[in-house]
N, CA, C and O of each residue as an XYZ file, in Angstrom:
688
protein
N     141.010     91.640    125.234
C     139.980     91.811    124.233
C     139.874     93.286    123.863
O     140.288     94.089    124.699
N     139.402     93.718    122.784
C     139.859     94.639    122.080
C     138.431     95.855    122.420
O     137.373     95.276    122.172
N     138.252     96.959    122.784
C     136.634     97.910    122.905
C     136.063     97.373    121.859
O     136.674     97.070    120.834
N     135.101     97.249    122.006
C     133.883     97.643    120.885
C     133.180     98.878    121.243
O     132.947     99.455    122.306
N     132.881     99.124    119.839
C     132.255    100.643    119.774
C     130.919    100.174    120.059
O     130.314     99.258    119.502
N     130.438    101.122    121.248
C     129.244    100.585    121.545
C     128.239    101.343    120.811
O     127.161    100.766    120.666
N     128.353    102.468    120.335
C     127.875    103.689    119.266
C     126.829    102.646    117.882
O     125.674    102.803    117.485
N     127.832    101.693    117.523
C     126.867    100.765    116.720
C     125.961     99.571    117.173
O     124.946     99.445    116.488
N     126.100     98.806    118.036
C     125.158     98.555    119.375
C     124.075     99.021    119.070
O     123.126     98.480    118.503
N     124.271    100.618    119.656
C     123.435    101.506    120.196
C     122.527    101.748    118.750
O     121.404    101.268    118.598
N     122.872    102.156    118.249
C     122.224    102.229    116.932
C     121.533    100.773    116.114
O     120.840    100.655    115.103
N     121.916    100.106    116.776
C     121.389     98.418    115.799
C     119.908     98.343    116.792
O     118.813     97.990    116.353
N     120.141     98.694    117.973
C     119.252     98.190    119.306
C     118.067     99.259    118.837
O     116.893     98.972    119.075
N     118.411    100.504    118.160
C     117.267    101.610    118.338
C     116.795    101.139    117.158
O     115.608    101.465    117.166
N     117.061    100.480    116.000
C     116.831    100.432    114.354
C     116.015     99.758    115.055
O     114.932    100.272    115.336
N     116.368     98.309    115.554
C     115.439     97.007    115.986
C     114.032     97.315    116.430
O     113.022     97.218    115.732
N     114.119     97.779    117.944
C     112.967     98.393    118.261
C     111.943     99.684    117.416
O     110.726     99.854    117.351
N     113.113    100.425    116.860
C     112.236    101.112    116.330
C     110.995    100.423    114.651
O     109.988    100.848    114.086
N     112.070     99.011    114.477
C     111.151     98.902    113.087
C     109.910     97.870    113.916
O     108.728     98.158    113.729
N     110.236     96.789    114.736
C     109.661     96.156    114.894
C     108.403     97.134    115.830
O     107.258     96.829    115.498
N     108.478     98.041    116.731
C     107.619     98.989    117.364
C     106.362     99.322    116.205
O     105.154     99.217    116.413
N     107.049     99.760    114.904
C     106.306    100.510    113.944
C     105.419     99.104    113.139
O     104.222     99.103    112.851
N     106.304     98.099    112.929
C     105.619     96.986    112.450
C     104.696     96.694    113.366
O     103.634     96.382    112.828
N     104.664     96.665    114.620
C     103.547     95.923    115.939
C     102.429     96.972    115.968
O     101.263     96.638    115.757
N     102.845     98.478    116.279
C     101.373     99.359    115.937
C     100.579     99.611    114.899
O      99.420    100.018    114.975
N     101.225     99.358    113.856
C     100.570     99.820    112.672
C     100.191     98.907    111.842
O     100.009     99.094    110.639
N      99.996     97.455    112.666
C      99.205     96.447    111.757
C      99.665     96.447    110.485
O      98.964     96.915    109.587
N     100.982     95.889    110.221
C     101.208     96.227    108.534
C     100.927     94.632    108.524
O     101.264     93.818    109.383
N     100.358     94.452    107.558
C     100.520     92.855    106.759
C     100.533     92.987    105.173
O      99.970     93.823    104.466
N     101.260     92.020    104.862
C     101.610     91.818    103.499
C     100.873     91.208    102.808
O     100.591     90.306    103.597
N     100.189     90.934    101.705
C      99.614     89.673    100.763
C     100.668     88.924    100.757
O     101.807     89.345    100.960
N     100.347     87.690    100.510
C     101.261     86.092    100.676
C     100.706     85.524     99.001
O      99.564     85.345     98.578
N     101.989     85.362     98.363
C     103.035     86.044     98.675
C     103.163     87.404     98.161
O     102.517     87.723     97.163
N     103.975     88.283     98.774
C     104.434     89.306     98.761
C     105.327     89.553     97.792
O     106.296     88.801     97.686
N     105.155     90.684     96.888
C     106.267     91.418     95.772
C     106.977     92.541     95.975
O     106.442     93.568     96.393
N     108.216     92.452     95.706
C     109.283     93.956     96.649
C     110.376     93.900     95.088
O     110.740     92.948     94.397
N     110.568     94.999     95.016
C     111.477     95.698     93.520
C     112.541     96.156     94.174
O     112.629     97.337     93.838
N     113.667     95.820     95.146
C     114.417     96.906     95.844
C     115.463     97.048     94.684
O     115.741     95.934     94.240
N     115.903     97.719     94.268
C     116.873     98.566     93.151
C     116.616     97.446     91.799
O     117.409     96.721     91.198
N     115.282     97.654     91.655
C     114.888     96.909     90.175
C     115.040     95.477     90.166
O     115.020     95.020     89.023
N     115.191     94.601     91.108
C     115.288     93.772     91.204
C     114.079     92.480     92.226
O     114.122     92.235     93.431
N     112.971     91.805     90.995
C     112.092     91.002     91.505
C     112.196     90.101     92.654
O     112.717     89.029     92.345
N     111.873     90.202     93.842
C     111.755     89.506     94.613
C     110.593     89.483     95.635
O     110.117     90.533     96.065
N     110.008     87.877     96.136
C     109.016     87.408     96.131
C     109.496     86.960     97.071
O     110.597     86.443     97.265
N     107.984     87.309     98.203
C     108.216     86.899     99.712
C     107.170     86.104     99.933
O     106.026     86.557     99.986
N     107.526     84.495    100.126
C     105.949     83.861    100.134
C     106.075     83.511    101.550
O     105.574     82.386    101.555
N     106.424     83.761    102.750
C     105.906     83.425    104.230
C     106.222     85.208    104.689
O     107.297     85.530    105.196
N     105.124     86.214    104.416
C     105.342     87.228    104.675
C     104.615     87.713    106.439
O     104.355     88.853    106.823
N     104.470     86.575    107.107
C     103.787     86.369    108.040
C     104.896     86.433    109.350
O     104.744     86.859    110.495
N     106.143     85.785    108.625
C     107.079     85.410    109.660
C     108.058     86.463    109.302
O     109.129     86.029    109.725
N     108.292     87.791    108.665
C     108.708     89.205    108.687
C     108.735     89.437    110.533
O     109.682     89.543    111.312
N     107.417     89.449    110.722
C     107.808     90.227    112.138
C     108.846     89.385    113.272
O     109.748     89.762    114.020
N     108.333     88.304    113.033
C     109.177     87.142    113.883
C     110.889     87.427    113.705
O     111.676     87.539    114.645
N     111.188     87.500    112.414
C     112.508     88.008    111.867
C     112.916     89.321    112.812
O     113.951     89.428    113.470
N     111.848     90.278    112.708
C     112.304     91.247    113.322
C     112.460     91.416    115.095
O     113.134     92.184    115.782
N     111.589     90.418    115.406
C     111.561     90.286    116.878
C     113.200     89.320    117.497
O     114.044     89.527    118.368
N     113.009     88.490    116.684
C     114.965     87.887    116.897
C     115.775     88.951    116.456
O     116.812     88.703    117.071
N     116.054     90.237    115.631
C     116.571     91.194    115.494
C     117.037     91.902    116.924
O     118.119     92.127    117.466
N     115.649     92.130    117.241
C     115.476     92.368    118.059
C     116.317     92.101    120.005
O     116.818     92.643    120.991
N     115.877     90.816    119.344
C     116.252     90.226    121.032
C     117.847     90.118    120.922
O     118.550     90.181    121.931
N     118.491     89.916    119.360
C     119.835     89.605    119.365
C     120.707     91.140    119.620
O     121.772     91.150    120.237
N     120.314     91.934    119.263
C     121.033     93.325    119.494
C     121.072     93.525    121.202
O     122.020     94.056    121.780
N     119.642     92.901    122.004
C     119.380     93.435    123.270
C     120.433     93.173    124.288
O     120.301     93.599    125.435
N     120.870     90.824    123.155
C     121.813     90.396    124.067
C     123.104     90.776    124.085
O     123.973     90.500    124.912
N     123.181     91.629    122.812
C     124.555     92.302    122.283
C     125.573     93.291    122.898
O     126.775     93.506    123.057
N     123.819     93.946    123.242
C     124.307     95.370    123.804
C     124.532     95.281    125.066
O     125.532     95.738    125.620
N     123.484     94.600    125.694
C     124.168     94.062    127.166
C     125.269     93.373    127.364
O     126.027     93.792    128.239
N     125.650     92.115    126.591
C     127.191     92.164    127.028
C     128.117     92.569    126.415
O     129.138     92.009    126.816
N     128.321     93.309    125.583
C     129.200     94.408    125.624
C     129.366     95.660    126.364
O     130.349     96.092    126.967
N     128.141     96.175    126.181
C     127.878     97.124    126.841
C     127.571     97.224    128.894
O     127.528     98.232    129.600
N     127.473     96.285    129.146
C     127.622     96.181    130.535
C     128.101     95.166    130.929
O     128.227     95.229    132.152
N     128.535     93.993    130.417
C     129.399     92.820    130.815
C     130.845     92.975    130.632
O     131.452     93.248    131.668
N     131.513     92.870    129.609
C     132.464     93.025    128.773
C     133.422     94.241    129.882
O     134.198     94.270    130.837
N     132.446     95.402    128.609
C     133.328     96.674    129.281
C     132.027     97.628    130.960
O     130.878     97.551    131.397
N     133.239     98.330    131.204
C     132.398     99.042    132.218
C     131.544    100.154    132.000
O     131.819    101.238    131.486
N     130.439     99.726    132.475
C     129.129    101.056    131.899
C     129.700    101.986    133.090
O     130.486    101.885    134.032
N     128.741    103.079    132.428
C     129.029    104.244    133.441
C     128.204    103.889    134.883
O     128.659    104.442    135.885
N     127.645    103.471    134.967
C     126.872    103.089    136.132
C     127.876    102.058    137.106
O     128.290    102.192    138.257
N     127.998    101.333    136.421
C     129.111    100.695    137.560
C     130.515    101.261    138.200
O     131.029    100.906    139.261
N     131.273    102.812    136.717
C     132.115    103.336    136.527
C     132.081    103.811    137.816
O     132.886    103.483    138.688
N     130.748    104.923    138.017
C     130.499    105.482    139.236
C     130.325    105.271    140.695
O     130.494    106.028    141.651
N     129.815    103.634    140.573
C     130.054    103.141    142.088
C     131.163    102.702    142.317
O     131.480    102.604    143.503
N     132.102    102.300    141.302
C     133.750    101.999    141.567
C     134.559    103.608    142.475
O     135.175    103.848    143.513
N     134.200    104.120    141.638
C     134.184    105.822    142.113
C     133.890    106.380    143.376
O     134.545    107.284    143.896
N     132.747    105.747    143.939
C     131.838    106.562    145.161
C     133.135    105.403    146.332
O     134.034    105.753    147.096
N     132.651    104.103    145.964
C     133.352    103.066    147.068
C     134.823    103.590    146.998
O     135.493    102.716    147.548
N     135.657    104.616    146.577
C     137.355    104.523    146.662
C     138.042    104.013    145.854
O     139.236    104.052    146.152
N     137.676    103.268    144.418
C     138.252    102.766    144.192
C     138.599    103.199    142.481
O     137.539    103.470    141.918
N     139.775    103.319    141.576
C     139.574    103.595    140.497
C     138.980    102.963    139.561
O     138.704    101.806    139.878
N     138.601    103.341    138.288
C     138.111    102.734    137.275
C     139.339    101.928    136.479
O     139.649    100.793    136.840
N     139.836    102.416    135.665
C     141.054    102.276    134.956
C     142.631    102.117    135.104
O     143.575    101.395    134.784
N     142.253    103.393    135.878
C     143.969    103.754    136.908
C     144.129    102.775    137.614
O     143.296    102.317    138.396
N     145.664    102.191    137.316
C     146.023    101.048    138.353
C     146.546    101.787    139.711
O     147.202    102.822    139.832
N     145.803    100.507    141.106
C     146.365    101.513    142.451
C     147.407    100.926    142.712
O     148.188    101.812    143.060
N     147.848    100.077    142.753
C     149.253     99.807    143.539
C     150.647     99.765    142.143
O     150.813     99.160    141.084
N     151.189    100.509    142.729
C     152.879    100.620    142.239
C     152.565    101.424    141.178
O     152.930    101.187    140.026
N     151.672    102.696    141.629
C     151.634    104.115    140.840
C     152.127    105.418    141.674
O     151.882    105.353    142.879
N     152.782    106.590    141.221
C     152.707    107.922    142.230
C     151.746    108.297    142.530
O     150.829    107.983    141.772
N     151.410    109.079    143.649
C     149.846    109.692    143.627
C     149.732    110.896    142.804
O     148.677    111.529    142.847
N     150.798    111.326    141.980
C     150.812    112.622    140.895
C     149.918    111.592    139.949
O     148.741    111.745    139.625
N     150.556    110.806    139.695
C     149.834    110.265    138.430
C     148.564    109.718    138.119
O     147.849    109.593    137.125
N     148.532    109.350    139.700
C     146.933    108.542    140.001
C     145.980    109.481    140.098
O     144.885    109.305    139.562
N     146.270    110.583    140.786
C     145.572    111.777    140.584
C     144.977    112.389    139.153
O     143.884    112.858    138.838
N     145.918    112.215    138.616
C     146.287    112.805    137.341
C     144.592    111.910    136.392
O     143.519    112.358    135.989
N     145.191    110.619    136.414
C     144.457    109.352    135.977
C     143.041    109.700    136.315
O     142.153    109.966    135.505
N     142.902    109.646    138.260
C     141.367    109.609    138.629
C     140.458    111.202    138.550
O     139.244    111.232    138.755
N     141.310    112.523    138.209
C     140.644    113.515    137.378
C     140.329    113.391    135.888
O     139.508    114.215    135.484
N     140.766    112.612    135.073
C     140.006    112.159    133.755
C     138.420    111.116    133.793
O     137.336    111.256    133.227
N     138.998    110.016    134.804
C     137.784    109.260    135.321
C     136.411    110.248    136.165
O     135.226    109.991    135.957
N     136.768    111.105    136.884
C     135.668    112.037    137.802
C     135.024    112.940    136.260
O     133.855    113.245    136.025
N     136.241    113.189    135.416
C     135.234    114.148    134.278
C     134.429    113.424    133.581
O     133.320    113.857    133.268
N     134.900    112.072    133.184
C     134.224    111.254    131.923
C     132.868    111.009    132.876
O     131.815    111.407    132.378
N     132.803    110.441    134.094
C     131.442    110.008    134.449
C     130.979    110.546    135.534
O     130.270    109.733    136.127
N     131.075    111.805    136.202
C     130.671    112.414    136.805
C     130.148    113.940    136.002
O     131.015    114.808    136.103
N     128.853    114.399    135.217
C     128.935    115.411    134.565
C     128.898    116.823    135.214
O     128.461    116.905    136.362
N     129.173    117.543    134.798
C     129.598    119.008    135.920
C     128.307    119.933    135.271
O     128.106    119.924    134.057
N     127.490    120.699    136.168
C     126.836    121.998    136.017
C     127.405    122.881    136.167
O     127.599    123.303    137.307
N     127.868    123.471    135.126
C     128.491    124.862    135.627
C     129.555    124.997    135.977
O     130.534    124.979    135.231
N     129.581    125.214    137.578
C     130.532    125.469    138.475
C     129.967    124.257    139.958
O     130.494    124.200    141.069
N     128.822    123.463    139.469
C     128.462    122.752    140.908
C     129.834    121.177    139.651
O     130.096    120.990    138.463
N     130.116    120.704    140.658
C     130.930    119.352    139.928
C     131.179    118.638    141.184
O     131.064    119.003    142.354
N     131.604    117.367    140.578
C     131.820    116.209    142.028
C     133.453    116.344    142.047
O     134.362    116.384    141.218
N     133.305    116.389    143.427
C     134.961    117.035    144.271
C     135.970    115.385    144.671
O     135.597    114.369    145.257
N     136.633    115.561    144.366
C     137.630    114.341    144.638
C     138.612    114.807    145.622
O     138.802    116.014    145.771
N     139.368    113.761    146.430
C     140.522    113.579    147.024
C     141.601    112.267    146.928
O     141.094    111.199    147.270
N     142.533    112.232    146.650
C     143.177    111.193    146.328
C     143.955    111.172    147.340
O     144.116    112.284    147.842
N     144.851    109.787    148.146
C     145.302    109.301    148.720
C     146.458    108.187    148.716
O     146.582    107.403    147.776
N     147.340    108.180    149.907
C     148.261    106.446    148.992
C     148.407    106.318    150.525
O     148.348    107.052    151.511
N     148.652    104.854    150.193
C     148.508    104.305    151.625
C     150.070    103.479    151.676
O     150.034    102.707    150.718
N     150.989    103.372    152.166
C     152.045    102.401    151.332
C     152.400    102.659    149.721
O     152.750    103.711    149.186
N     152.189    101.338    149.129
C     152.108    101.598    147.885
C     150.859    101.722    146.800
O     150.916    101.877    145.580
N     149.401    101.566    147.914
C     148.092    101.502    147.046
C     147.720    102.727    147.359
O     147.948    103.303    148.422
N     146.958    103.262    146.140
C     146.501    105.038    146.212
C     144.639    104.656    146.123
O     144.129    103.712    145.520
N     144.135    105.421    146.697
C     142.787    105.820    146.667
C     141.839    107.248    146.623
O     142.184    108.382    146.954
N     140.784    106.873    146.200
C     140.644    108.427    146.137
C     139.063    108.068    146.869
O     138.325    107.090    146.751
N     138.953    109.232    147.593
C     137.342    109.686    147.935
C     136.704    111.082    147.815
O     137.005    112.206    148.217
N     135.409    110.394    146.885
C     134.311    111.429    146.330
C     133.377    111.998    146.884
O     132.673    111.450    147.731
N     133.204    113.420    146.406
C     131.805    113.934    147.277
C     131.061    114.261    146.352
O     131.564    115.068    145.571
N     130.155    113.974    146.162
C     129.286    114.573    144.661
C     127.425    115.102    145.125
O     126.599    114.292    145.544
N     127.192    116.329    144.947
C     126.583    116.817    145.052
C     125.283    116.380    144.327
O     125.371    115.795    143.247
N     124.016    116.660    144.919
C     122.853    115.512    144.365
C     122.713    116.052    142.594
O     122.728    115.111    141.800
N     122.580    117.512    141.955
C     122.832    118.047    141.420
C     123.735    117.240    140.284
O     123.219    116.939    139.207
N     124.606    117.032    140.475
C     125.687    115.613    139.555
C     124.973    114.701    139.722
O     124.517    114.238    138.676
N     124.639    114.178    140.716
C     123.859    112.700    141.031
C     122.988    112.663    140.142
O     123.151    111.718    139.370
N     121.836    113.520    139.857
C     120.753    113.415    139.039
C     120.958    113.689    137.449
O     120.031    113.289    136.744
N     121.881    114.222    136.892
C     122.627    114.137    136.169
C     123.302    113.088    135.485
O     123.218    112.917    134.269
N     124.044    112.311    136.346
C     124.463    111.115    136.646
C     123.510    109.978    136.011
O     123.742    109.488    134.906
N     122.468    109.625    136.781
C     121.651    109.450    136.712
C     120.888    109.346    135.551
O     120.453    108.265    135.153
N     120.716    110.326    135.030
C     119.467    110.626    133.634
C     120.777    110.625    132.555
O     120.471    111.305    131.576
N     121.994    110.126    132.457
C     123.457    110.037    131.764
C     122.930    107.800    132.144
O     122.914    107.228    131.054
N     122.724    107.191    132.877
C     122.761    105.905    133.000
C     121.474    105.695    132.719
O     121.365    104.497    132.459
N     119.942    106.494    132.596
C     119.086    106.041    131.536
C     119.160    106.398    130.098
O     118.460    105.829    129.260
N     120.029    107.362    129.801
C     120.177    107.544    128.413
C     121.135    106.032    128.357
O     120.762    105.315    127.428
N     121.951    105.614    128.942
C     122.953    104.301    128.409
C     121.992    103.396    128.223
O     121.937    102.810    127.142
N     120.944    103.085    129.380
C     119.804    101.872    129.460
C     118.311    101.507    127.892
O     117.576    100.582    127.544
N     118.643    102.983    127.447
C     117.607    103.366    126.429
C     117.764    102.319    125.496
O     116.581    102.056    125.285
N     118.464    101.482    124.740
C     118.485    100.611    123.827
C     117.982     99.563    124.048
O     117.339     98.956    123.191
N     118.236     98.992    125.657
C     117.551     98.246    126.171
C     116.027     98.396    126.700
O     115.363     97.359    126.739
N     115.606     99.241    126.987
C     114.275    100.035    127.283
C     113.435     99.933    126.157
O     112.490     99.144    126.172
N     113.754    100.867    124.879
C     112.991    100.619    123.835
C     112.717     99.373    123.298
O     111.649     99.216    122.705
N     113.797     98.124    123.449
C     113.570     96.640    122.882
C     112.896     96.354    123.834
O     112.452     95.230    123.599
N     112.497     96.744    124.916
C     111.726     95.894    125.991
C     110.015     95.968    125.512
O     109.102     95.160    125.337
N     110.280     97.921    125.401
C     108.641     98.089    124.916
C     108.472     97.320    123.755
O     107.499     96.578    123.889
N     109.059     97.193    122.609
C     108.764     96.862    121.462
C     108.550     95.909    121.221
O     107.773     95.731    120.282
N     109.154     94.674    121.976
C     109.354     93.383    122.272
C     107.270     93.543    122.712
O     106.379     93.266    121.909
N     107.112     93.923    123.804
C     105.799     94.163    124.576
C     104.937     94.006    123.616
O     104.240     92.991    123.599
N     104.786     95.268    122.344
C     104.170     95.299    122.378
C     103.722     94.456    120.798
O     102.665     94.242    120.205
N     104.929     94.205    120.599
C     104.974     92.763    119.652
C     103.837     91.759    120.057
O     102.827     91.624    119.365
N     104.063     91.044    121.247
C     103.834     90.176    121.953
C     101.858     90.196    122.274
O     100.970     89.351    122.381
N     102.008     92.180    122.338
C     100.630     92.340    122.487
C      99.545     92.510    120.892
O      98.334     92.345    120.746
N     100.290     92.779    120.211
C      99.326     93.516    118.914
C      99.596     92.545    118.047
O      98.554     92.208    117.485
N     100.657     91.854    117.628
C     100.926     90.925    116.618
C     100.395     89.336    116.877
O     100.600     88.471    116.026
């Protein structure tokens, strides 16, 4: 199966929450029926009641979207990293590789999801056992928290549909 860009996901999940959020606080209601001109063109909304409902399935469908793509499908960084901590690669295949190459492989994987301060960064060692290679990580709390506030920025699409969903549920 082919990546999906999770970049539009991410962006469908924040539109969602963000319209339906703004629709749930700010008490908008329409007269029934409702009149809208979008590029000069008359159109008439006579169940302007069930707008938010529209937007709340918007809503919930991006949430289920983004989750399995975004953490079913392909590998989030959060799981990237415990593949990482336990020995094991992300991407890089271990058996019937050199350890030049696996090395090579599991220093692209330590940069993409381990983020570096500075000069503090998470330290790797790679290994081959026979013909399977492994590597073990040491990562300083410093990355960890980093790390970390890098897997609630991923969770945020889902977070904001949760509140918004909420507070749908509460104000509407």
């Amino acid at each position: 199966m082919k990546n999906i860009d999770i970049k539009n996901l991410r962006r469908l999940c924040f539109f969602a929450a963000f319209v339906l959020l703004t629709v749930s606080l700010s008490g908008l209601t329409l007269d029934s029926p409702a009149k809208v001109e979008p590029l000069g063109i008359p159109l008439i909304i006579r169940r302007p009641d069930l707008l938010p409902v529209g937007l709340l399935l918007l809503s919930i469908y991006s949430v289920v979207r983004y989750i399995y793509y975004g953490y079913l499908v392909q590998i989030s960084p959060t799981r990237a990293r415990r593949y990482l901590k336990r020995g094991s690669s992300v991407h890089a295949p271990t058996i019937g590789i050199g350890l030049e190459e696996f090395t090579e492989m599991i220093a692209n994987e330590v940069e993409r999801y381990f983020p570096s301060f500075g000069k503090i960064e998470a330290k790797y060692t790679t290994s081959q056992t026979g013909s399977q290679c492994s590597v073990e990580m040491k990562i300083p709390k410093l990355v960890w928290i980093l790390a970390f506030i890098e897997d609630i920025d991923y969770s945020l699409p889902v977070i904001s549909n949760i509140v918004a969903m909420t507070c749908w549920l509460l104000f509407c």
